[in-house]
C-alpha positions as CSV (number, residue, x, y, z in Angstrom):
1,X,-12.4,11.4,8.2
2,X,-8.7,11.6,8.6
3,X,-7.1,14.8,8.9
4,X,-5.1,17.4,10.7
5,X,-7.8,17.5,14.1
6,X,-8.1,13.8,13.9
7,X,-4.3,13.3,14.4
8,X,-4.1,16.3,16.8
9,X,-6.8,14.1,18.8
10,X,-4.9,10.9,18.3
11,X,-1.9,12.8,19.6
12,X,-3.3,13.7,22.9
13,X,-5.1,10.4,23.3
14,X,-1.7,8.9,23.2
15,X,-0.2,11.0,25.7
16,X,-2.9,10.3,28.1
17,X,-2.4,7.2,28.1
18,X,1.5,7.6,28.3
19,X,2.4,5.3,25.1
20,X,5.0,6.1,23.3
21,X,4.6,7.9,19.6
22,X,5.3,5.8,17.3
23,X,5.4,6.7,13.1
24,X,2.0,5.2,10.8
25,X,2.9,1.9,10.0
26,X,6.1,1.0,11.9
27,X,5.7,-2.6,10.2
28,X,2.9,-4.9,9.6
29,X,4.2,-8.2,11.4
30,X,6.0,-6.5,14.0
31,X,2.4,-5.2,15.0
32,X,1.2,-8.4,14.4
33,X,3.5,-10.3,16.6
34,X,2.1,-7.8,19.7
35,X,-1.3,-7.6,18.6
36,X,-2.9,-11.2,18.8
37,X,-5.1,-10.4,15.7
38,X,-3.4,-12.6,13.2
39,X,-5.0,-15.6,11.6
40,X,-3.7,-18.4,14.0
41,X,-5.3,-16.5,16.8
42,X,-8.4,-16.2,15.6
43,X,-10.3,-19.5,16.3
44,X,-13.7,-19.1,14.3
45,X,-10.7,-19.3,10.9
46,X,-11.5,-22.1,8.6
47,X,-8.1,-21.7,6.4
48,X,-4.4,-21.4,7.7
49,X,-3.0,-18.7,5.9
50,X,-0.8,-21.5,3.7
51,X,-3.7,-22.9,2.7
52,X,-4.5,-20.0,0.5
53,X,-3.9,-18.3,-2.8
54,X,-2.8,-14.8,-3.6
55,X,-2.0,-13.0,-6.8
56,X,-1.7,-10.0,-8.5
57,X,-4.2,-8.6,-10.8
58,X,-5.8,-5.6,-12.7
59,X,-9.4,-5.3,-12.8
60,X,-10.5,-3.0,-15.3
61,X,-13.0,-0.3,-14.9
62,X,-14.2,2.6,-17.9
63,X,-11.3,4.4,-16.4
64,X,-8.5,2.3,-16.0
65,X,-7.2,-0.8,-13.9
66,X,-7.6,-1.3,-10.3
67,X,-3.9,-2.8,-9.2
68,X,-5.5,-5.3,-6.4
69,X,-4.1,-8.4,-4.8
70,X,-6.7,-11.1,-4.9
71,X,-6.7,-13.9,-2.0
72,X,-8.5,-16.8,-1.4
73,X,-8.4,-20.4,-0.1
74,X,-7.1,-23.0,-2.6
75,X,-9.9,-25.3,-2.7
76,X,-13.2,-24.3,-3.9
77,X,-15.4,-21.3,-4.1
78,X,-16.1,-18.6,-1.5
79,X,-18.2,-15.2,-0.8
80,X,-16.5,-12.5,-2.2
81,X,-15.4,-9.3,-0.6
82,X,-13.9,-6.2,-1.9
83,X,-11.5,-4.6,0.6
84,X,-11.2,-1.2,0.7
85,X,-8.0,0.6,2.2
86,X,-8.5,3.9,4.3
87,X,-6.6,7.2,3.1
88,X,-3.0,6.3,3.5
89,X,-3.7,3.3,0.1
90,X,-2.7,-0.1,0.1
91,X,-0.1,-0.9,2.3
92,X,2.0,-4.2,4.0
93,X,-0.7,-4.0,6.6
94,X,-4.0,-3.7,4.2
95,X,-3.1,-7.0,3.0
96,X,-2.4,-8.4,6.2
97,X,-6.0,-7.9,7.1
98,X,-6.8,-8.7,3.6
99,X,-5.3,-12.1,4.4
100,X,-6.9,-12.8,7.7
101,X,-10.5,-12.4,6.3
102,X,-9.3,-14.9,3.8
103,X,-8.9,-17.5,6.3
104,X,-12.1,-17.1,7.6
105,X,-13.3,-18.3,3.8
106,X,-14.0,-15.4,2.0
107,X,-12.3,-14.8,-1.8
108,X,-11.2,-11.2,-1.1
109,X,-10.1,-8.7,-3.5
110,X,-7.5,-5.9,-1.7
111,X,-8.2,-3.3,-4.1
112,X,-6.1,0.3,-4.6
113,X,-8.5,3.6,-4.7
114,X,-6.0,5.6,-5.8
115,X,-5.3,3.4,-9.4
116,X,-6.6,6.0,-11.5
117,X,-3.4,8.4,-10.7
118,X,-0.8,6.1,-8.6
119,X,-0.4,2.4,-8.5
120,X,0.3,0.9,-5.5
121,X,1.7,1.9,-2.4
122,X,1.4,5.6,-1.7
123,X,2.9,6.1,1.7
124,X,6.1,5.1,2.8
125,X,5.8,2.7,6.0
126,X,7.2,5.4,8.2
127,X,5.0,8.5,7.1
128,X,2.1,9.2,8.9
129,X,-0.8,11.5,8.2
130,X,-0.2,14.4,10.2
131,X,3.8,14.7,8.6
132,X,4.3,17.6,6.6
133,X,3.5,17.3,3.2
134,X,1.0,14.2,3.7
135,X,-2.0,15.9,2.8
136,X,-0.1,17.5,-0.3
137,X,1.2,13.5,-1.7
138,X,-2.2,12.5,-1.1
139,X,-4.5,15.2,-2.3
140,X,-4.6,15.2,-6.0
141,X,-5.1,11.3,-5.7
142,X,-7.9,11.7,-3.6
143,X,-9.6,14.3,-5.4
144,X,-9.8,11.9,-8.3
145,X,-12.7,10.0,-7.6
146,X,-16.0,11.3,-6.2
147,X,-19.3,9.4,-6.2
148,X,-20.0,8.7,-9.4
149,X,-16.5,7.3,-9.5
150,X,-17.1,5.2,-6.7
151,X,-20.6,3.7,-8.2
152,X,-18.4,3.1,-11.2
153,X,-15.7,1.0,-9.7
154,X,-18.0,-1.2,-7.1
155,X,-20.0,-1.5,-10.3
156,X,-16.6,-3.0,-12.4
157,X,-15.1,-4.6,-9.4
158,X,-18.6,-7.0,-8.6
159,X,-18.6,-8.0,-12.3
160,X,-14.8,-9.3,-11.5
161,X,-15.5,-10.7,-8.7
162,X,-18.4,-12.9,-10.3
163,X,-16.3,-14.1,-13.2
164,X,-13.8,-15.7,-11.0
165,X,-14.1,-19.5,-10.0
166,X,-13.2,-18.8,-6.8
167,X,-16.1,-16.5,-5.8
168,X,-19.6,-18.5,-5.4
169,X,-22.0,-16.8,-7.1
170,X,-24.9,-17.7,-5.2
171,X,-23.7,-16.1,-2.6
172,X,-23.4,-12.3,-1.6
173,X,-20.4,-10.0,-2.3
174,X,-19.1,-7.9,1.3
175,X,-17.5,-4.5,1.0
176,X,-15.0,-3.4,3.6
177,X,-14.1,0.3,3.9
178,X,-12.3,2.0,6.4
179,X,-12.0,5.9,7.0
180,X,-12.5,7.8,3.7
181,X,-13.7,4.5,2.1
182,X,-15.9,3.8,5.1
183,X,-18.9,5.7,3.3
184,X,-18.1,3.8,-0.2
185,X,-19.2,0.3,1.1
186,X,-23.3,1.7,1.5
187,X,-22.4,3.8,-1.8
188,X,-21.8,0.0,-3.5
189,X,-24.3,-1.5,-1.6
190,X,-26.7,0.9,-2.9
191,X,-25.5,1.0,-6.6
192,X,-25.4,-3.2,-6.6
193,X,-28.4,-4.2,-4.5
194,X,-29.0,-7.6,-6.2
195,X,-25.1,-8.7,-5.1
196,X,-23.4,-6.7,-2.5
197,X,-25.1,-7.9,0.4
198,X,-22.8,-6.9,3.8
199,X,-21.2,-3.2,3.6
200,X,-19.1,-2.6,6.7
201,X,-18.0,0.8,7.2
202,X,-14.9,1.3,10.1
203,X,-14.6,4.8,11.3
204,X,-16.1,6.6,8.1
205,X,-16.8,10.5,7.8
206,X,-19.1,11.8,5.3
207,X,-21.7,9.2,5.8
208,X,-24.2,12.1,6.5
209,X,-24.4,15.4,4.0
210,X,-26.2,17.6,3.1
211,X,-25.7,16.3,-0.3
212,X,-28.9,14.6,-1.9
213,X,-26.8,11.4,-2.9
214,X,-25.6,11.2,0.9
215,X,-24.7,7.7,1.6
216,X,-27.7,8.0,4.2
217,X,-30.0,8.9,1.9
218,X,-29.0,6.0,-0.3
219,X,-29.9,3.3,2.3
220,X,-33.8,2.8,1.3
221,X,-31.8,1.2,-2.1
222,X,-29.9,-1.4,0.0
223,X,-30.2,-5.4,0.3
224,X,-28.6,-7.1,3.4
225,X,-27.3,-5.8,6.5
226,X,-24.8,-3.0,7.2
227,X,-22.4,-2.9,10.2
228,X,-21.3,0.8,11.0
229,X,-18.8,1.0,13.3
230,X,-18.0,5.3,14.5
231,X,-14.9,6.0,16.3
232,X,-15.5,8.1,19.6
233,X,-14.0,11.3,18.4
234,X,-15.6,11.1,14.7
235,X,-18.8,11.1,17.1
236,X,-17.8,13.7,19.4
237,X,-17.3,16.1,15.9
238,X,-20.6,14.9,14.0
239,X,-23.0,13.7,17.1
240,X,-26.2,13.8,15.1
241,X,-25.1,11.5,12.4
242,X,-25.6,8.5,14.4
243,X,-29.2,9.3,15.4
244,X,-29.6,10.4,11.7
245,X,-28.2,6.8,10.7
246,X,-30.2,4.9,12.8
247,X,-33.6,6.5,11.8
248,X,-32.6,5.9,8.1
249,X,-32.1,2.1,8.4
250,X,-35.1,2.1,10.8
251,X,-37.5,3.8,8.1
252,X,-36.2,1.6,5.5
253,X,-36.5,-1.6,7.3
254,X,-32.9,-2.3,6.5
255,X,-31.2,-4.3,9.5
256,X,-28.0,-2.3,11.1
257,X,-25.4,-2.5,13.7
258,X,-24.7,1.2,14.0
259,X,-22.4,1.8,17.6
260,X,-19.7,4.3,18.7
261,X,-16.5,1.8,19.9
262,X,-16.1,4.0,23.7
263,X,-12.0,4.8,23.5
264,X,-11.6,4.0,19.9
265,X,-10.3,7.2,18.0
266,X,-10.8,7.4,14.2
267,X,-7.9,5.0,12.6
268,X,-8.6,2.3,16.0
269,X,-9.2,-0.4,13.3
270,X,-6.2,-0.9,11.1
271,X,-3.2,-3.3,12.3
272,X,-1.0,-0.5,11.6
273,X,-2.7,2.5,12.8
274,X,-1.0,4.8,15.4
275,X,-4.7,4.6,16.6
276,X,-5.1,1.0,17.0
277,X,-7.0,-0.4,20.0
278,X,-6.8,-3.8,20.3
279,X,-9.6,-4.6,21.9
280,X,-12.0,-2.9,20.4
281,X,-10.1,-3.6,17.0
282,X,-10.7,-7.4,17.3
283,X,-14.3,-6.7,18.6
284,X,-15.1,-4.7,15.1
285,X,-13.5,-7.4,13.4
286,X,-15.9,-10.3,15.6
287,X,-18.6,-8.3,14.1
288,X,-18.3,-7.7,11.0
289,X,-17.6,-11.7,10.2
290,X,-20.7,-12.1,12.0
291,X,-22.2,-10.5,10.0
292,X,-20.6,-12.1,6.6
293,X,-21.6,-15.2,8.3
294,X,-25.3,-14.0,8.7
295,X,-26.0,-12.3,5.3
296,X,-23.4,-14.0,2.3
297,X,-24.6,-17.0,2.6
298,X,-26.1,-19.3,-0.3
């Protein structure tokens, strides 16, 4: 989970390793440019990113409308995939990513977790999460959705997805989450067994609670394969939760790809991340279309 010992940690990482200190997001294709993650690069894409589609839309839930950005290729119909921002909201570089999972031929909705009390983009590109006054913009928005909320929206975004010609129905939904929204994807996996099919949680806290709906406790209700991917220092402050993860998958008999990334600090997979590791990030990525690949198919 993102907060104030997180970005202390990033801080020191990053003068270890003497790189400069740069603000969150100092611009989605500028990072790009440097980064050698964007779509052309990746050779295993089916799609060039002109060969796709993308458009605004509202989904609506019991509570509201999801603002989202929808993207898909032009021709045909695809898995879908909801794609979950971390706690900074949909940004520039959210649907970047959003984009280069499209071109590997997936119909992926880039959906806002905040829509209930702010539509779109929360954080300017230049404020980062440790800034004065962060947690204060982002805190009433983030206490406005717990896990019922989250069951609620997976629930209203799957329906979505599945009237949509562009999302093959035969096939699996994916759920991508990153820090706070890491734990959602098993929370939708569990609530929508019979269609989400691939959670992939990057650098999530709060995946083990002491809570009796904690998202470990919610794995014996899942169908597919999960990929959880734990940033080094999220370890280092939780060590037992990996152990605790693995034996849950294990007893259930559900298969998982559960792995600390060594050097990756929470925030390592995002384009735009202070914390991204290149690397590592593209590895993460490698993995979890492997895994799309392996378990959204017809």
């Amino acid at each position: 989970m993102c907060d104030e010992t997180t970005e202390r940690e990033l801080d020191e990482h990053l003068k270890q390793k003497a790189l400069t200190r740069r603000g969150f997001a100092a611009g989605a294709s500028a990072v790009l440019a440097t980064t050698g993650l964007s779509a052309t690069a990746l050779a295993s894409t089916k799609y060039a990113e002109s060969d796709l589609i993308e458009t605004p839309v509202s989904v609506p839930t019991p509570d509201g409308e999801v603002d989202a950005i929808f993207i898909h290729p032009q021709e045909g119909a695809h898995a879908g995939v909801i794609f979950w921002p971390d706690i900074h909201g949909v940004r520039p570089g959210h649907y970047e990513m959003a984009r280069m999972l499209a071109t590997h031929g997936y119909s992926v909705l880039a959906a806002n977790p905040y829509y209930r009390t702010h539509k779109g983009q929360l954080f300017a590109d230049d404020m980062r999460f440790g800034d004065p006054g962060a947690w204060e913009l982002v805190e009433p928005h983030y206490n406005s959705f717990s896990p019922q909320t989250i069951v609620t929206d997976a629930k209203a975004i799957v329906s979505w997805l599945d009237g949509q010609n562009a999302v093959d129905t035969a096939r699996g939904i994916g759920v991508v989450g990153f820090c706070m929204t890491g734990s959602w994807t098993v929370r939708a996996a569990a609530a929508v067994p019979g269609r989400v099919k691939a959670p992939c949680s990057f650098h999530s806290g709060r995946l083990v609670t002491d809570a009796e709906d904690s998202p470990h406790r919610l794995v014996p209700q899942i169908n597919g394969g999960v990929l959880i991917a734990i940033a080094e220092n999220d370890h280092n402050r939780q060590p037992e939760a990996k152990d605790t993860l693995i034996a849950a998958f294990a007893d259930a008999g559900v298969p998982a790809e559960i792995e600390v990334y060594d050097d990756a600090l929470h925030g390592w997979v995002p384009i735009d991340s202070r914390a991204y590791n290149e690397k590592q990030s593209k590895r993460a990525w490698s993995r979890m279309i492997a895994l799309f690949d392996g378990q959204l198919s017809s």
